[in-house]
N, C-alpha and C positions, 0 to 999 in steps of 0.2 A: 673304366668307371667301377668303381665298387658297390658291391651287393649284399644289402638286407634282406634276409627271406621273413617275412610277413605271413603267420600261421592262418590258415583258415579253418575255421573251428565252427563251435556252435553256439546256438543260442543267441544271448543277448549281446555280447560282444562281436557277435559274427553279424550282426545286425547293422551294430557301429562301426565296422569298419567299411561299409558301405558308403557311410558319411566322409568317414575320416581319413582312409589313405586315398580319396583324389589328393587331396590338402596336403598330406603328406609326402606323396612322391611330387607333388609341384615345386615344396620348397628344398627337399633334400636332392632332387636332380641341378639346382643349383649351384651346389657346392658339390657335383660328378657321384652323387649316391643314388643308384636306381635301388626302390623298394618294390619285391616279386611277392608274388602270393607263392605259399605250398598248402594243397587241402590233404588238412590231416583232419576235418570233420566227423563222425560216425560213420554219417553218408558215405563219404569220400573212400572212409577206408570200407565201408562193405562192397560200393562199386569196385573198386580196383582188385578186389577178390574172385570176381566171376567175370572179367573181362571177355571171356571165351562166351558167355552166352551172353550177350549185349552187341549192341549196333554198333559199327565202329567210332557214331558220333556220340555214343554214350560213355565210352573208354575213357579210363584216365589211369595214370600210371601208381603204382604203391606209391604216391609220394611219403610217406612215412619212412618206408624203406631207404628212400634217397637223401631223408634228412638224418637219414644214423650213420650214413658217409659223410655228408655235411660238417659233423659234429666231431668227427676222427681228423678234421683239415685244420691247419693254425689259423685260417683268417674264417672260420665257421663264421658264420654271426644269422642268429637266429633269434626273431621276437616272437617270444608263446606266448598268446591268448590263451585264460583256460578255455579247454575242452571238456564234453562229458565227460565222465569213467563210466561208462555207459554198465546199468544194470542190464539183466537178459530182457525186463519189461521192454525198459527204452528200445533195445537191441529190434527185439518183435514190435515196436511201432513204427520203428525207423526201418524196415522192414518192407510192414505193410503199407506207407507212405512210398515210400521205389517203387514198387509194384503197382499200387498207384497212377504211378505218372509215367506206367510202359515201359519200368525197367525189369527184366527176367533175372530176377535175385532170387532163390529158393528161401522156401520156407525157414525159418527156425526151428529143429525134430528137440521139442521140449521135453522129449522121454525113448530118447534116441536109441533103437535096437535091432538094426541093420549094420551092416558095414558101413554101408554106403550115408546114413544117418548118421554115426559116429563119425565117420571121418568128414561129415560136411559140421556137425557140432564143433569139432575140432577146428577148422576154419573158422567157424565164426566165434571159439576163443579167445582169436585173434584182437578181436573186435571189443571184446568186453572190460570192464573195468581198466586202468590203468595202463593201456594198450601204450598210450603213446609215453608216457614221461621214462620206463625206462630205457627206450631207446633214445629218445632225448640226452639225457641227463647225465653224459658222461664226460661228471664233473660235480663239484658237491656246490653247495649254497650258499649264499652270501644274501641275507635277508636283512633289511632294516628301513627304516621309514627317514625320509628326505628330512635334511633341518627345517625345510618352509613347511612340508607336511606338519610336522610336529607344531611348531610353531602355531598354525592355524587351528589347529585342533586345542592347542590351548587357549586361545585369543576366543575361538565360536566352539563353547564347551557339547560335543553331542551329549540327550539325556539319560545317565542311567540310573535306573531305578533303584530308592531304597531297600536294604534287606530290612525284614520286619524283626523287632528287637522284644524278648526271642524270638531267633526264625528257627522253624520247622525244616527247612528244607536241607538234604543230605546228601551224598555218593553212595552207592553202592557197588560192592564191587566181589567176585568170589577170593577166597580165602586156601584155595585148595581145588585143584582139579583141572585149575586151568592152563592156558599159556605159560603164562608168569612160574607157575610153582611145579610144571613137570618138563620144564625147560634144561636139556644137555648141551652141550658146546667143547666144541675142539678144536684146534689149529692143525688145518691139515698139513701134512707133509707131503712134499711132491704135485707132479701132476696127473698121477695115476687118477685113472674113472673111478666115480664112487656110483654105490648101485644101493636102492632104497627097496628092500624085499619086505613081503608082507607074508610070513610063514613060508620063506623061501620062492614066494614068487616074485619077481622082480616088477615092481611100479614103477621105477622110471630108472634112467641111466644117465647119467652126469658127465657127458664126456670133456666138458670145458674146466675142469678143475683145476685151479693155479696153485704155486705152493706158497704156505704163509699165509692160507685166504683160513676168516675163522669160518664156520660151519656149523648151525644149533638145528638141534631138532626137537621137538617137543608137540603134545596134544592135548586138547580139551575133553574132557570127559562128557558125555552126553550125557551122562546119569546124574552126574555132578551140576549141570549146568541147568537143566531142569528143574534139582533142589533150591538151586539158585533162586532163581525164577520166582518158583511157589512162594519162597522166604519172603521175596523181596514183595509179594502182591500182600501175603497176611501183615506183612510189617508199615505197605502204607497205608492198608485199611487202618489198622491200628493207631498208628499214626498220625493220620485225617488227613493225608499228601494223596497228591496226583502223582499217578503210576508212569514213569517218562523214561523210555530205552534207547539208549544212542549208539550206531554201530557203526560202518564204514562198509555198507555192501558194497559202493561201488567202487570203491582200491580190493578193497579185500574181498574178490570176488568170486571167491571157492568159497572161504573161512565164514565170513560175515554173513550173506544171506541163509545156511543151514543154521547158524546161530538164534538168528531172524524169525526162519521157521520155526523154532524150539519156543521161542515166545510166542507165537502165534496160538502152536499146541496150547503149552500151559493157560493162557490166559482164556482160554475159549475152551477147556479142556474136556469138559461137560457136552458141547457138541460135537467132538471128537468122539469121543465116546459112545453117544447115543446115533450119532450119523456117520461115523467111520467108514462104511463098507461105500454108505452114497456115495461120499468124497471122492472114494477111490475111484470109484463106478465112472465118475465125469471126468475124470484127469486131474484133480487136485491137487495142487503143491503148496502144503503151506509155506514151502520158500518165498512162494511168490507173492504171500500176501493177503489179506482179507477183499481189497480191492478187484484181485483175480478171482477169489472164491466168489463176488457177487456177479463176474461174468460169467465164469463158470456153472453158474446155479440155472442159469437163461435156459440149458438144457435138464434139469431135471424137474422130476413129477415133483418133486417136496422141497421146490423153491418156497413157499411163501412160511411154510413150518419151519424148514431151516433159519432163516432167516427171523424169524420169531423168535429162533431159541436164541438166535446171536444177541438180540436186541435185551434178550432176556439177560443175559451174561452181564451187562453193566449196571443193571442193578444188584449184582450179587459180590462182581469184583470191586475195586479201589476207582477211582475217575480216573482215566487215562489221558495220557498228554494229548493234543491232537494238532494236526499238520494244518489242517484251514478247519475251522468252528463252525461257518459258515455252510460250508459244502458237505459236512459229518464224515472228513477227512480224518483217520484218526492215526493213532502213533504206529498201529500196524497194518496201514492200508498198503505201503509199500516198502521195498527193505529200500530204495533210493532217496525214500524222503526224511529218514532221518542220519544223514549225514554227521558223523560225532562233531567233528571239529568246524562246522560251522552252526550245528545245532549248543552244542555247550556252553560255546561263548555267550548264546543269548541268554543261556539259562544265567547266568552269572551276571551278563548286561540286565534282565530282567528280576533283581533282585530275590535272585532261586526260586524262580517264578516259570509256569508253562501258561498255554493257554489250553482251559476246559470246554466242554463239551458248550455250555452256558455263553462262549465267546468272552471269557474272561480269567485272568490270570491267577495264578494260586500257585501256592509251596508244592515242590515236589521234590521225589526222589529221584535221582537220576542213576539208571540202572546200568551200569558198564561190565561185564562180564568179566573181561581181562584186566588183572590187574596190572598189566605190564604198563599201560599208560592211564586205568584209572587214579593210579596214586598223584597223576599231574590235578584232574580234574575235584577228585577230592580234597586236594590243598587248597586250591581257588577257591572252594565253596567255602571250606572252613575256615580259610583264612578272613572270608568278607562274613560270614556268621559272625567271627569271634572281632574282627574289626570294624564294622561295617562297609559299605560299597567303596570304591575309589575314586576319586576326586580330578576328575581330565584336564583342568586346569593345572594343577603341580604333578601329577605323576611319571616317573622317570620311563624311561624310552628300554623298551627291549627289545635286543637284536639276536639276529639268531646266526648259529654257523651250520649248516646242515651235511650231515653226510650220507649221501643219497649218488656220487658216483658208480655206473658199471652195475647200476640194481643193488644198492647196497642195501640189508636188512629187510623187515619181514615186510615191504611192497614188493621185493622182489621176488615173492614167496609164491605165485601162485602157480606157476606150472610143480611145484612140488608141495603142493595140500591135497589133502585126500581127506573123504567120509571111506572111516573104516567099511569095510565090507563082511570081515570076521574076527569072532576075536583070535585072539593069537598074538603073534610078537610084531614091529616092526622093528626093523634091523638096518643101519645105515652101514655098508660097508667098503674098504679098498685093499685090492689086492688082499681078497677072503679076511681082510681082521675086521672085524665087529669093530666100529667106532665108536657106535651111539643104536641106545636098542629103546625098547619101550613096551611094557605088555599093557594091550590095549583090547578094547569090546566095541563089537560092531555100532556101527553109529557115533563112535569119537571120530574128534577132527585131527586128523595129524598133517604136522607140515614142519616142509626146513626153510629157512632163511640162511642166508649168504652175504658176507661181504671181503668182498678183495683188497690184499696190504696197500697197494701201491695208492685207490682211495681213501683208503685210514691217515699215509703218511701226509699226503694233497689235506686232508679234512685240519688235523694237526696243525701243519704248516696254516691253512688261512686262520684259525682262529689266536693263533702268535701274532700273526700279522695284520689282523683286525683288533686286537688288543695294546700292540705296541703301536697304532695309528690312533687308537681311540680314546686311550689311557681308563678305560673302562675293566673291571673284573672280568675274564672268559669265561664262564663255568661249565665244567662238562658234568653233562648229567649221565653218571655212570653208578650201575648199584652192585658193591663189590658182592652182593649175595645173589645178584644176579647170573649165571651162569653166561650168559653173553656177555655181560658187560665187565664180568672179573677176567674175560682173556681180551677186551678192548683195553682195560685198564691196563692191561700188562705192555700191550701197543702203544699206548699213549704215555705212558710213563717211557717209555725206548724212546719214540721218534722226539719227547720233546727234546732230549739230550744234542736230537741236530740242531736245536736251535738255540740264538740267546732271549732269553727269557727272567735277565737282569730288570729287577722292578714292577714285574709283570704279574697279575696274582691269577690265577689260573688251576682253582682250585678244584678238588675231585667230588663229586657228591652223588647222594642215592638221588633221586627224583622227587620225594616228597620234601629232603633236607633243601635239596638245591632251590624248586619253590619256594617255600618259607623264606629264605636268604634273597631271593631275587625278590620276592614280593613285599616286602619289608624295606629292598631299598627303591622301590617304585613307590611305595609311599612316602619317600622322605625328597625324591622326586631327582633322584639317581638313578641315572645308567647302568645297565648289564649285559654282557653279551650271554645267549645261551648257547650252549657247543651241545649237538645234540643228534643222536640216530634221526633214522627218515622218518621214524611214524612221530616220534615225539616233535619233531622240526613241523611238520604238518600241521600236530593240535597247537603248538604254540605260537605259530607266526599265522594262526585266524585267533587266537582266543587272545593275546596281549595287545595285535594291531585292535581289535573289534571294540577293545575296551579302552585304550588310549586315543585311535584315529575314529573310530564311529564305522569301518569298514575295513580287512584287510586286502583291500582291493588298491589304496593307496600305498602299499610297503613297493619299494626298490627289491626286488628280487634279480640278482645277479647270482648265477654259474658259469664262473669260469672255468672254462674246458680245459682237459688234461689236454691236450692237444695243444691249446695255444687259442682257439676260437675263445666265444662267449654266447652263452642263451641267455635273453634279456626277459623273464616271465612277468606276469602283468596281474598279479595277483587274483584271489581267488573268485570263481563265479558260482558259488552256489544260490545266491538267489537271482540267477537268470534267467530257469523256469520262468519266474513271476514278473520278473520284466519283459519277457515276452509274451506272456499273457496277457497285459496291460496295452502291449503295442498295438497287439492286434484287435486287441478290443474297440482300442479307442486312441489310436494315433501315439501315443507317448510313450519314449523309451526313459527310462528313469535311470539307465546305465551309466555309471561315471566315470568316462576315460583318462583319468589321472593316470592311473596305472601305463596307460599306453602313451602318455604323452612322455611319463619319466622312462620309462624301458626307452622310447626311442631317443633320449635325449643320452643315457648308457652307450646304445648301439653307436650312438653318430661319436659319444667318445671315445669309444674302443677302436673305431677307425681312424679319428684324430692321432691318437698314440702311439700306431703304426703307421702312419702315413701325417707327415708335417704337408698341413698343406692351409692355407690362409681364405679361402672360403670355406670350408668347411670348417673351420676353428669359430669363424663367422656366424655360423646355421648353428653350431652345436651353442655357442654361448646365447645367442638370440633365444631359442627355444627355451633354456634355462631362466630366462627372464619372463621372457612369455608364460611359463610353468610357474612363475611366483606370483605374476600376473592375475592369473587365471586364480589361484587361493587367493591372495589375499583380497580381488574385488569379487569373490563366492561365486564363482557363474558353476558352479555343480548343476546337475540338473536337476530339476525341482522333480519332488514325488507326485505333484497334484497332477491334473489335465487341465489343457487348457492356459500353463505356463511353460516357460523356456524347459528344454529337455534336451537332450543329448545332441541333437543336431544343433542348438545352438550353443551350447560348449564347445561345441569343435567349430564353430565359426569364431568365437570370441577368442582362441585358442590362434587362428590365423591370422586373427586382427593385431593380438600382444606380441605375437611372433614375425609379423612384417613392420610392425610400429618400430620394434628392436632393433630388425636390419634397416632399416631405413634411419636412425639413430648409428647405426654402428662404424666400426673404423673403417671397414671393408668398403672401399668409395665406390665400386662397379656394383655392389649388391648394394649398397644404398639408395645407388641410382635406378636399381630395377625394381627394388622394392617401395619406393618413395609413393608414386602411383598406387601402385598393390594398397598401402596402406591407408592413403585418403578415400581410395574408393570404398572399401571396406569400413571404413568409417562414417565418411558422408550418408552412405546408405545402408548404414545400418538398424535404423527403424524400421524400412521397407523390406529388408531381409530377413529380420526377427518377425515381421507380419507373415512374409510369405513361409518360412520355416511352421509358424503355428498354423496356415490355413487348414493341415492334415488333423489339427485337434477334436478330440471330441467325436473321430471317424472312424470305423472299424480298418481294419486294414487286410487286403491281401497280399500276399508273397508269395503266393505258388506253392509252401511247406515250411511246415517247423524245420523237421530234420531235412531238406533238400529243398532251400528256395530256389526260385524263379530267380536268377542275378536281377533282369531285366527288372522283377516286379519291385524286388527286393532295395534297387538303388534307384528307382522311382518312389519311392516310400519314402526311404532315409535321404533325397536328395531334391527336397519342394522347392528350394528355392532358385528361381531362374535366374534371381540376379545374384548370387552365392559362382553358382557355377560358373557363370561366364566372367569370375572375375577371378574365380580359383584355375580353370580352364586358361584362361589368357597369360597366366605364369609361362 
């Protein structure tokens, strides 16, 4: 029997899969495919850390670890749900939730100065930010949205909102000091160690070095980033814009969050100043956010003054974007809630629009520090300023090729970022030569990024081959003044020479050129592919899906493995927070498992392709029918309460998928699914009644980050006459 591993994750898709793989491993054991679970949850992986001090009925293994051998096998096959990229908050609630519920997980040491501190920090490094994709991921990206996707998205246009003619609204971005502009890069030679010394002391040691792999290093200046800051608050006062900062704490989870805190300073700068010493006094990190300082404040004497003076602050600064209006969630309550690449796309979906304090929207500025990927988001803006908004109905399809195999580029960066500690030089070196140096002052951010030949030549290769399938333009966004990207271009212009690339256009461009050019033929309602580093594949396959499908949760995300496997990912979950806030509120998950219906319909193909086998050809084409099914009679689930929702998409999901086999050629799965189908049909008033009975009712699960299984698929699985007809498979 061949095997699907089935991620278990968190949130709101960990939710739905409670509902949705009985259903799934009912109909795919049919045609000899068993689908397993592997928890690579938060939970999961802070259990499996401290095994040693737990019950043995509390154990569970690194399955993380077991799926990065997985991914090294020719017949890997793995479907990813997102997961968190868990910030240190999340980390310490998911935490305090284990402990909770009698599991003996230690503390999180937020200002670690012990051995024994430090090296359990270290541990739970493990745990944070982008823990799981680059061991995943080795294999680059194949990102693009299904033709019936598309299709439907044009047919039932989602709204997005006009830009105001003139609009106000802008990018901001530094100009000097940062990423982008004190960026070095080399091609190493050999596989000699490289050692990263900070005035001769060594911060870390490189012993995996391959030869041919390129190598950048470069740092943000904290002095620089600061001026930033100030500029960008007097310029939206000035202005009359809402102040809105979009970062990536939780991939970039060294870099991002001390970025985060630097906004925090500035904007509030006046009670820093005046309350400094308290801050300190209580344990304060402005990393962490204005949301922690209002916990934090529970223990001191000049809570209600402080907090006075906070209150005071908005009247003096610009209006600030804010996360919920309602709750006086604001843009720096937490560095997790403003996620660039699925906070931008709104700002664009919202016709350069935030929402204010007031719970209504307005022009802003959108403040991105690095310009190495704000030059993407500043085109979008100014491209729909100077054109107006785009039209979902004719706009052309963009695909992405991403290269993100082996930790490629700066997500693979965080065990080599640092907050300076003095000033002085750093010095990347091998075999004693200085490769790459940098004089720097305590409080910049220095970090390297990495990518290996052999995924450069794999990245190459697919987007020839997604080009010459597509007959669409491939563009690589490469910026020859970019120090990374003029020694990528030197690679890309080599390995195309392995290929034929007669007829094929596959041109080179900086990041802003290459938007303008793709965005240009997206209004004319042409195709593009984008060929593109990790972090820039990231903002653009949420910010093109968000604005052509209504969510980049619907794209086909395919990585094919250097090995010969495939991970079939399921697009993005950043508003799962909110769908599980709603569930538990009041019964209704608002999650839409397209994503997981098209990943597993990838999965059951890739096992088709190596293995010829006639019921399985059977399930894998059903399902495909069933998936067109399900778009074009809209059974998404509805936002409201008290209407169909997740649980019943995955029932109408099984009805179009056994309706299929019971039509299809396969006469033995015709015949077993013929039943399956009428009953599911017959009784499908009665199962859509008992599916809504949970409407409208708060919900337990035993935990956000560690439910109760038991509570968890008594919740997502109301209906008795669902089960015993999904069950009788």
């Amino acid at each position: 029997m061949s095997k699907i591993i089935w991620s278990k994750i968190d949130e709101a898709p960990a939710l739905a899969t409670y509902s949705l793989l009985p259903i799934v491993n009912a109909f795919t054991k049919a045609a000899g495919v068993e689908v397993v679970t592997s928890d690579i949850s938060l939970a999961g992986r802070v259990i499996s850390k401290f095994s040693d001090r737990l019950k043995p009925e509390q154990r569970i293994n690194d399955e993380l670890a077991e799926l990065g051998n997985v991914v090294l096998q020719p017949d890997g096959n793995i479907i990813k749900l997102p997961n968190i990229s868990a910030s240190v908050g999340q980390l310490i609630e998911c935490i305090t939730e284990l402990q909770a519920q009698g599991y003996d997980v230690p503390n999180y040491p937020e200002d670690a100065k012990t051995d024994e501190e430090k090296a359990l920090k270290e541990i739970y490094s493990t745990c944070l930010g982008s823990a799981v994709n680059p061991v995943l991921r080795e294999g680059n990206s194949d990102r693009r949205a299904a033709a019936a996707v598309k299709r439907f998205a044009q047919k039932n246009p989602h709204k997005l909102r006009a830009f105001e003619s003139p609009s106000k609204a802008y990018v901001a971005h530094m100009n000097g000091g940062d990423f982008f502009s004190n960026e070095k890069s080399v091609i190493v030679e050999g596989n000699a160690p490289v050692t990263i010394e900070l005035n001769g002391k060594v911060l870390k040691t490189l012993n995996d070095v391959v030869d041919k792999e390129i190598m950048d290093a470069t740092f943000m200046s904290a002095k620089a980033l600061q001026a930033f800051y100030q500029k960008t608050l007097d310029d939206a006062k000035k202005n009359g814009v809402l102040w809105s900062l979009h970062l990536k704490a939780t991939m970039m989870k060294v870099s991002d969050p001390i970025m985060f805190g630097h906004a925090v300073k500035v904007f509030f700068k006046d009670v820093f100043a005046k309350y400094g010493d308290e801050l300190t006094a209580i344990g304060y990190n402005a990393n962490m956010g204005l949301g922690d300082l209002y916990k934090k404040l529970e223990k001191s004497s000049k809570k209600a003054e402080i907090i006075a003076a906070i209150e005071a602050t908005y009247d003096i600064q610009p209006p600030m974007a804010m996360v919920d209006s309602d709750k006086g969630i604001t843009n720096l309550h937490a560095s997790n809630d403003i996620i660039i690449d699925a906070s931008m796309p709104v700002v664009v979906r919202d016709g350069g629009k935030m929402w204010n304090r007031d719970g209504k929207v307005q022009e802003c500025v959108s403040v991105i520090p690095d310009a190495s990927y704000a030059f993407f988001h500043k085109a979008m803006v100014d491209d729909c300023v100077a054109n107006g908004q785009y039209d979902v109905t004719t706009m052309g399809n963009v695909a992405n090729v991403g290269l993100m195999a082996q930790k490629a580029e700066e997500y693979g960066s965080h065990p080599t970022t640092f907050e300076i500690a003095e000033n002085g030089s750093v010095e990347v070196k091998q075999n004693g030569k200085v490769l790459m140096s940098h004089n720097v002052e305590a409080g910049d951010i220095w970090r390297m990024s990495r990518v290996k030949d052999i995924p450069i030549q794999d990245w190459v290769r697919l987007a020839v081959e997604r080009a010459r399938l597509t007959g669409s333009p491939a563009v690589f966004w490469l910026d020859k003044n970019r120090a990374h990207d003029a020694n990528m271009i030197k690679k890309v212009n080599e390995y195309l020479k392995n290929h034929d690339t007669t007829g094929l256009e596959l041109p080179i461009m900086d990041v802003a050129s290459a938007a303008k050019y793709t965005n240009a033929r997206v209004r004319k309602g042409e195709d593009t592919i984008s060929v593109t580093g990790n972090v820039l594949r990231d903002h653009l396959t949420d910010m093109y899906p968000i604005l052509e499908l209504g969510t980049s949760a619907k794209m086909l995300s395919i990585v094919p493995l250097l090995a010969g496997g495939g991970v079939f990912e399921t697009g993005a979950g950043g508003s799962a927070p909110k769908h599980v806030d709603q569930f538990l509120e009041e019964g209704h998950l608002r999650w839409d498992s397209l994503g997981e219906f098209l990943a597993l319909a990838e999965s059951l193909r890739f096992i088709a392709q190596k293995n010829s086998d006639d019921k399985l050809a059977a399930v894998t084409t059903a399902l495909d029918i069933a998936n067109a099914a399900y778009l074009d009679n809209n059974k998404a689930p509805s936002r409201k309460a008290g209407e169909p929702d997740n649980k019943a998409s995955h029932f109408f999901l099984a009805q179009y998928w056994a309706k299929a086999l019971s039509e299809g050629k396969n006469a033995e799965l015709a015949a077993k699914f013929a039943p399956i189908a009428k009953a599911l049909t017959e009784n499908e008033a009665k199962i859509i009644e008992e599916l809504l009975s949970i409407e409208g009712k708060a919900q337990d699960i035993g935990g956000y980050y560690h439910p109760d299984d038991k509570k968890a698929e008594a919740a997502m699985r109301p209906s008795a006459t669902l089960n015993k007809i999904v069950d009788s498979i």
